[in-house]
C-alpha positions, 0 to 999 in steps of 0.5 A, a space after each residue: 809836851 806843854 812848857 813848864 808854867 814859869 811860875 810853879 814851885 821850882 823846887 819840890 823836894 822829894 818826901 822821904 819816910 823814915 821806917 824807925 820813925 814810923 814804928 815810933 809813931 805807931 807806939 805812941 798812938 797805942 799809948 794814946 787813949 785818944 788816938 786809939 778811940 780814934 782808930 777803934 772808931 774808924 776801924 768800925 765805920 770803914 768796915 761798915 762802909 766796905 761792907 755796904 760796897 762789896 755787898 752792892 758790887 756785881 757777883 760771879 753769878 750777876 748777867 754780864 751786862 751788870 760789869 760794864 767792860 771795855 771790849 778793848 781793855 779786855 782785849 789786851 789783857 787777853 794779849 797780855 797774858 796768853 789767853 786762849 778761852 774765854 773762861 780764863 779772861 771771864 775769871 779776871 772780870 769780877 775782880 777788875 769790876 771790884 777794883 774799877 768800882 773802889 777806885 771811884 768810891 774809895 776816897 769819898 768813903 774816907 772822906 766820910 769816914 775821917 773828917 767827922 773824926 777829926 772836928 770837920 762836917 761832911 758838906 753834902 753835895 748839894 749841885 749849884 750851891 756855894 758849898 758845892 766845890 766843898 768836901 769838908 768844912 770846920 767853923 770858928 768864930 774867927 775863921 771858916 775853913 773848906 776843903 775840897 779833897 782829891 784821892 790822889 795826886 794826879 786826879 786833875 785836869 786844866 779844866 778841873 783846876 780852872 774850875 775850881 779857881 774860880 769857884 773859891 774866889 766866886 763864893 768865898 764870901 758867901 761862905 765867910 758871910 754864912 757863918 759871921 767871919 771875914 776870914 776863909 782858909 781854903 784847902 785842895 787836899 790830896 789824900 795821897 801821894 807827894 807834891 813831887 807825884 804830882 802833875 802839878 794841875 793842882 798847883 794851877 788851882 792857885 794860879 786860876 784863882 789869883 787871875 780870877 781876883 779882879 780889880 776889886 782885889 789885892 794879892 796879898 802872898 804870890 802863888 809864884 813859887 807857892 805851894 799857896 795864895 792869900 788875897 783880899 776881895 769884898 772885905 774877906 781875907 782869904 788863904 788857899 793852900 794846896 796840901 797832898 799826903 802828909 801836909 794834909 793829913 798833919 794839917 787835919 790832926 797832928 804828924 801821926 794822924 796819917 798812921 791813924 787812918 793807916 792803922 784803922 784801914 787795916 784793922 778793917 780790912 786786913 786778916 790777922 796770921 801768924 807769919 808770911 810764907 818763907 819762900 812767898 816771891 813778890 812781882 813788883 821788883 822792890 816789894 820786898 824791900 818796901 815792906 821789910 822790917 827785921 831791923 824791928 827789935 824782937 821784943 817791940 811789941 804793941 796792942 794795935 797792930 798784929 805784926 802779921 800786920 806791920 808790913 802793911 804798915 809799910 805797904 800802906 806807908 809807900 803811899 805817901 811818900 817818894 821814897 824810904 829813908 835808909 835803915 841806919 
């Protein structure tokens, strides 16, 4: 196993989500007109992006060429599970397909999708550019901001993060002189997870791009123990924060703009019923706990959600935190 780098955060902290609070949150996004155009806005171009995908997607009555699987994962499911036909390990390729295609293109359909929401430009990828590194950008007078965005918290490697390191320090001034500042707040976001979730390759992002401040440099706030980096180089200021889950979401709205992007995700994808089966039994040993909520009162109520729905809420929830605070 690799030895702890002495200088990463020592102490990460876990995140808790508070159950009550969360319902707290969800109504008062319903009795925000604002927040809820956002949703109905996200609502509609998730459900069209998804659409477009699926569509796209190889079907039961595609050649098997169109499915690109592995001979040995098939094999071990195969092992896993007792198979003794190929028409029952033939029945699990279409959906494996499904998910193996959304995990690659999940996250930059949510980039597409929020960003524009919430005042950011999408920044095409554009290869041997200095926006290249780029996901997302916002302009004011005084600053230029970037972001390069990860769906999760364990998307990295050393050289992914050394990479990226030395792309922010290489071209912040070009970026800084594009649009007339001298000040760049740059941010490796995560859309998901929690700093304690990760592997910690992201914070090396900071590290490589502190060594990659030469000479002609000056480090103005440490990436010891940081979750973030400020330096001078070429007349330019720049600030380089890693964000994951929750401070990334808040940092590109406000404290409920996770639950907003939660809440247009499920209006999309999620069919309304009127109520879950009494004796359904879960298969991951702590889903029912994560997704109960009785202790609601009967009467909360709002418009947004379905209460079908609410446990979604709380599946969704999960993602970004280490844990539910306990119900009082």
């Amino acid at each position: 196993m690799a030895q702890r780098h002495p200088d990463l955060p020592k102490r990460v902290s876990a995140t808790l989500l508070d159950k009550a609070t969360i319902f707290q949150q969800l109504a008062e996004i319903d009795r925000d007109g604002e927040a809820r155009t956002r949703v109905l806005e996200m609502e509609n171009s998730f459900r069209n992006k998804i659409d477009n995908h699926l569509d796209a997607l190889p079907t039961k009555d595609a050649a098997f060429s169109k499915f690109n699987t592995s001979p040995f994962v098939l094999m071990f499911y195969s092992r896993q599970n007792g198979y003794a036909g190929i028409e029952q390990i033939e029945k699990d390729i279409v959906p494996a397909k499904v998910f193996s295609s959304m995990e690659t293109s999940a996250g930059r359909m949510v980039e597409e999708v929020v960003l524009p929401v919430y005042g950011w430009e999408i920044v095409p990828s554009v290869m041997h550019s200095a926006e290249s590194l780029l996901d997302g950008k916002k302009c004011d007078p005084d600053e230029y901001y970037a972001v390069t965005l990860k769906s999760g918290p364990r998307c990295l490697n050393d050289e992914m993060a050394q990479n990226i390191g030395q792309d922010i320090v290489k071209n912040a001034k070009a970026w800084a002189d594009a649009h007339g500042t001298n000040s760049v707040e740059f941010t490796y976001g995560v859309l998901y997870g929690t700093k304690k979730l990760s592997n910690k390759k992201d914070w090396h992002v900071l590290r490589n791009a502190a060594e990659a401040v030469d000479a002609d440099g000056h480090i103005l706030v440490p990436h010891k123990d940081n979750w973030s980096l400020r330096y001078v180089k070429d007349g330019i200021e720049v600030e380089a924060t890693v964000r994951i889950g929750l401070d990334w979401w808040e940092y590109l709205g406000n404290r409920n703009t996770w639950i907003e992007v939660c809440i247009a995700l499920i209006r999309a994808c999620v069919v309304v019923r009127e109520s879950p089966h009494p004796d359904r039994r879960f298969v991951i040993s702590d889903m029912a706990d994560i997704v109960d909520h009785s202790f609601l009162d009967k009467n909360y109520n709002v418009g947004i959600l379905q209460r079908s729905q609410f446990e979604w809420l709380l599946f969704l929830a999960r993602h970004f935190c280490d844990d539910f605070g306990k119900i009082a």
